[in-house]
C-alpha positions in Angstrom: -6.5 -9.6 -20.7 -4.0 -9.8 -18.3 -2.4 -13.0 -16.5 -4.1 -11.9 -13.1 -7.4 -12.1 -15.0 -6.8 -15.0 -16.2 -7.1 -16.5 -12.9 -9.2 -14.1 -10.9 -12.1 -13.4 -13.6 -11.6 -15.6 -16.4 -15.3 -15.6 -17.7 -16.4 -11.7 -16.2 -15.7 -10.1 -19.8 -18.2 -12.7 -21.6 -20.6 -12.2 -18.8 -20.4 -8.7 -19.1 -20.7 -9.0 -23.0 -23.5 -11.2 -22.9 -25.1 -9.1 -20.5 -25.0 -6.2 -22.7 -27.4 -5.0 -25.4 -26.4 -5.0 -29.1 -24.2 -1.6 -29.3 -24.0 -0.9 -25.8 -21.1 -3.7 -24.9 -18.1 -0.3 -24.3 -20.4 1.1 -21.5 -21.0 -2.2 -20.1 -17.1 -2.5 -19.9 -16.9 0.8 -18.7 -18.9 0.2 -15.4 -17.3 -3.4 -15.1 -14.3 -1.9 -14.8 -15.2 1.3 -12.9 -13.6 -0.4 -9.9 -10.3 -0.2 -10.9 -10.4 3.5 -11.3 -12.5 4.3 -8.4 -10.7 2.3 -5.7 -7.4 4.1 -6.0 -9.5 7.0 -5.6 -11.0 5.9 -2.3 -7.6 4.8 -0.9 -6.2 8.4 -1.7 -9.1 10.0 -0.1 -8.6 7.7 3.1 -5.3 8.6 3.1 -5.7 12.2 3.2 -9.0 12.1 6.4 -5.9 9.5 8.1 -3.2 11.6 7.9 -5.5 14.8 9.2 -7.4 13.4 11.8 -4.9 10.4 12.7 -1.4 12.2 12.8 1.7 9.9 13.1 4.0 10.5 15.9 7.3 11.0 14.5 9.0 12.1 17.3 8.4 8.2 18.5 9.1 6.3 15.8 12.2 5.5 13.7 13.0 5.7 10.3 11.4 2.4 9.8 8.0 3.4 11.4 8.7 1.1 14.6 7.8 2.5 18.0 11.1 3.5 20.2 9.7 1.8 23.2 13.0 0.4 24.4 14.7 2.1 27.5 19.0 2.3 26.6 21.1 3.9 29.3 24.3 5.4 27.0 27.9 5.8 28.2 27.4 9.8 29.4 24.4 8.5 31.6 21.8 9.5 29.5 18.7 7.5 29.1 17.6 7.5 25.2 14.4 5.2 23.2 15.2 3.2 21.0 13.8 0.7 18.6 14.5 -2.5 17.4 16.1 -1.5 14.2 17.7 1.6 15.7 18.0 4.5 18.2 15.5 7.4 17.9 15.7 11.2 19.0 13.7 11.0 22.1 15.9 11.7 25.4 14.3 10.7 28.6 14.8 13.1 32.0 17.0 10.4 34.4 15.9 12.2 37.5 12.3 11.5 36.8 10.2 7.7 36.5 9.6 7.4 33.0 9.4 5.0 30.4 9.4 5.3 26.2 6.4 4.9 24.4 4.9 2.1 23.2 2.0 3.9 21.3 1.4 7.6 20.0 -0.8 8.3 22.7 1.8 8.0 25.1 4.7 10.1 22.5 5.2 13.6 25.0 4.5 15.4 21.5 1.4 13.6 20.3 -1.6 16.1 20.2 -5.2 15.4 20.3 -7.5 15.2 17.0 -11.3 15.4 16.7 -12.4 13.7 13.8 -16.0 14.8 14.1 -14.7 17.9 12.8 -14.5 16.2 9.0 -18.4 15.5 8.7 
């Protein structure tokens, strides 16, 4: 038993024994602690249908994941995004009204995604 046990469930594996037919106590622990294999499971699953039908905008984004959503005007005149933590790779046209992107939506490269498409 571990320390986070100790203090999250400290009575579950009694329960769960005293629950549990003469013999049968391993398969009672077994589905106790089907959880802990089964949620990683679900989380890596989720992960997959996000990344497929919820695509990140890179192109908008730093390094550090953060949006490029502030407006710098550089020595040469030039008009890049940047973050908070840094400046990003998206350029801005100066002879047109535009502003950076505060959401991926708005990213010039973001492209549509039907997730109806999974079921």
């Amino acid at each position: 038993m571990t320390v986070g046990e100790v203090f999250w469930s400290p009575r579950q594996d009694s329960w769960t024994a005293a629950l549990a037919p003469n013999g049968m106590e391993g398969l009672f622990f077994a589905v106790g602690s089907a959880r802990a294999i089964l949620g990683p499971l679900g989380d890596f699953v989720m992960g997959l249908m996000n990344e497929k039908y919820n695509r990140n905008c890179s192109l908008c984004r730093d390094s550090f994941g953060h949006f490029c959503q502030n407006l710098v005007n550089n020595d040469d005149g030039t008009l890049q995004c940047a973050s908070v933590q840094e400046n990003c790779e998206l350029f801005l046209d100066a002879t047109q009204q535009q502003t950076c992107p505060t959401t991926c939506i708005e990213c010039p490269t973001w492209q549509t995604t039907d997730p109806s498409m999974f079921w």
